[in-house]
C-alpha positions in Angstrom: -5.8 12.9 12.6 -8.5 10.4 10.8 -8.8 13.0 7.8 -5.3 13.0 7.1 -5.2 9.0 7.6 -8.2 9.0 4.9 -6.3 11.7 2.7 -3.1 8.7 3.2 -5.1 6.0 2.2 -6.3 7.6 -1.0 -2.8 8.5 -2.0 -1.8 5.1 -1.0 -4.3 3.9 -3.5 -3.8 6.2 -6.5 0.0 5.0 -6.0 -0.9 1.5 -5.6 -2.8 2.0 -9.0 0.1 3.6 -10.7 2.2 0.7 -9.7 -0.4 -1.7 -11.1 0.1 0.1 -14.4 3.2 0.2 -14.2 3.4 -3.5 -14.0 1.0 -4.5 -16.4 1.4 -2.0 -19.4 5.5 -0.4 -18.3 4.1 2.9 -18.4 4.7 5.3 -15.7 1.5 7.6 -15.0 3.7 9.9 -12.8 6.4 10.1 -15.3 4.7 11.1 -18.1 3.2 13.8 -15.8 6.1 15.7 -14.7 7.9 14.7 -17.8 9.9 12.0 -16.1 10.7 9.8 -13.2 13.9 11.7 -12.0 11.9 15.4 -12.4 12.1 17.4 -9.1 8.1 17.3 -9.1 7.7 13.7 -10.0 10.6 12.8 -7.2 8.4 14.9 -4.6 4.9 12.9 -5.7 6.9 9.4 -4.8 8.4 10.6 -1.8 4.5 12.0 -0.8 3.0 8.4 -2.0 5.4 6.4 -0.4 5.1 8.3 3.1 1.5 8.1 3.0 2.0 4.3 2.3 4.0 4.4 5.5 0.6 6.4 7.9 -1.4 3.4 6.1 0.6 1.3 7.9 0.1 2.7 11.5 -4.3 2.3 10.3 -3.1 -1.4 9.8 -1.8 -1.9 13.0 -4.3 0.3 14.9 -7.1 -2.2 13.6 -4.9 -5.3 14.4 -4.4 -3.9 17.7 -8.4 -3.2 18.0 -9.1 -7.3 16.8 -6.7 -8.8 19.0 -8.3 -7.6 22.3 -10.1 -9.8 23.9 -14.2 -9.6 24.0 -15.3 -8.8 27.2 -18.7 -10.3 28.3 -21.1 -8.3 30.6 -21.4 -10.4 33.4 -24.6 -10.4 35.6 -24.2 -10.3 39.4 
């Protein structure tokens, strides 16, 4: 399972990146790709990017989980 959490994350971050282009310079990377946001292919890339975004998300909450538990001292008897 941590190979296809890593294999999420980099999606999540080439999407993240097209966003940020997207933003910045209103061009689409995906788009010009598949020749255009509503093509069959380009549909299937942001429903792959956006449910990878969504096994990011269980990473985030596994680590929150892991930092919230209290430290536990070694105690000497």
């Amino acid at each position: 399972m941590e190979t296809l959490q890593k294999l999420a994350l980099a999606i999540t971050i080439i999407g993240s990146l097209n966003w940020g282009v997207v933003g910045i310079f209103k061009f689409d990377v995906i788009a010009q790709l598949t020749d255009g946001a509503y093509q069959p292919l380009a549909r299937f890339l942001y429903v792959i990017i956006g449910l990878s975004g969504l096994m990011t998300l269980s990473v985030l909450f596994n680590y929150w989980q892991r930092t919230d538990e209290p430290a536990t001292v070694p105690t000497t008897d």
